[in-house]
C-alpha positions as CSV (number, residue, x, y, z in Angstrom):
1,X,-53.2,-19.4,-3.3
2,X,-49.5,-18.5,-3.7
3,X,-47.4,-20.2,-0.7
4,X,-46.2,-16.7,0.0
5,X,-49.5,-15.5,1.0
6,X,-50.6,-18.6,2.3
7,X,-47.7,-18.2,4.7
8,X,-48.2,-14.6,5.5
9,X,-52.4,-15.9,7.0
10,X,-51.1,-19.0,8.4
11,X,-48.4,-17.2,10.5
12,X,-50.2,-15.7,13.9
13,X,-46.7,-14.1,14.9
14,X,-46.8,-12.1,11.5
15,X,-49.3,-8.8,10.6
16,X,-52.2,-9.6,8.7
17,X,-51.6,-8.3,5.0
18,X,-53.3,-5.2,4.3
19,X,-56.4,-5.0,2.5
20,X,-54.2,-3.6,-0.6
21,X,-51.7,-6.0,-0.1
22,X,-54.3,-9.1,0.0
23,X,-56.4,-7.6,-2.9
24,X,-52.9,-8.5,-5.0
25,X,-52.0,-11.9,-3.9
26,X,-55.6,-12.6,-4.5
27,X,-55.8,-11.3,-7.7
28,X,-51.9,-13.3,-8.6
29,X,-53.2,-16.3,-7.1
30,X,-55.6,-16.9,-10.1
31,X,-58.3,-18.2,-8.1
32,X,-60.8,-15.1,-8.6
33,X,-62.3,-13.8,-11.8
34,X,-63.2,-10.5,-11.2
35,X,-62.5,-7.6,-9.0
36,X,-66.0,-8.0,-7.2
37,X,-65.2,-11.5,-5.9
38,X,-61.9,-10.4,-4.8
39,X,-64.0,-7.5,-2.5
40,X,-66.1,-10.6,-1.4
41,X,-63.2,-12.6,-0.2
42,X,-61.6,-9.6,1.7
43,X,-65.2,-8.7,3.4
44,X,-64.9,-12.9,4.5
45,X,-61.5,-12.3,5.8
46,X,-62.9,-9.0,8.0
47,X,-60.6,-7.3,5.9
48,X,-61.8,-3.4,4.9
49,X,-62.5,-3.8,1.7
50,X,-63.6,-0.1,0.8
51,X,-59.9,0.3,0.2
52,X,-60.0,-1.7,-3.1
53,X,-61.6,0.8,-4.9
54,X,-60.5,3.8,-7.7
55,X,-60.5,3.0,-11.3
56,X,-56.8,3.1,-11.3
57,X,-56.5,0.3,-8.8
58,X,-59.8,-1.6,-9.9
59,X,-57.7,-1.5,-14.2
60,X,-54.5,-3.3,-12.4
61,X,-56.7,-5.8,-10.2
62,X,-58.9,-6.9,-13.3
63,X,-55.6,-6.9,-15.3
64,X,-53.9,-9.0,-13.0
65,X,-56.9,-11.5,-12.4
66,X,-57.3,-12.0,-16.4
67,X,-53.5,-12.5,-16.7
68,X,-53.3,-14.9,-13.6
69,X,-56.1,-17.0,-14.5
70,X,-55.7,-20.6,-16.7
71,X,-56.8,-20.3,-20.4
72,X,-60.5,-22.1,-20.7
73,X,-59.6,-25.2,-23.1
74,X,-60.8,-24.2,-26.8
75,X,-63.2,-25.9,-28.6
76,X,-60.8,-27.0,-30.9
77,X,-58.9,-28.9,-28.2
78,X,-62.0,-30.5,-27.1
């Protein structure tokens, strides 16, 4: 999780982030694959996560996730 974000839950005197807002620093943080299994984590966090939906929205979440997340070692480097 990025410290920003990781900030922004561990603060009680700060707002929660908004569902939208969550969905992003999720999908940044590199820690989630897909758009489903950011959903997951916002339904954990009692967040409402029918907001994360649209194909618009679901294109930059998936892009973001794939560009976020470490390259799998090739087999070549193996």
């Amino acid at each position: 999780m990025r410290p920003a974000a990781a900030a922004n839950l561990a603060d009680p005197a700060s707002p929660p982030p908004s569902p939208l807002e969550r969905a992003f620093a999720l999908a940044r943080s590199g820690e989630y694959a897909s758009v489903s299994e950011i959903r997951r984590r916002i339904r954990e966090e009692r967040l409402d996560w029918r907001q994360i939906e649209g194909p618009t929205l679901t294109r930059q979440l998936k892009r973001l996730c794939q560009e976020s997340r470490p390259l799998a070692p090739t087999e070549e480097a193996a």
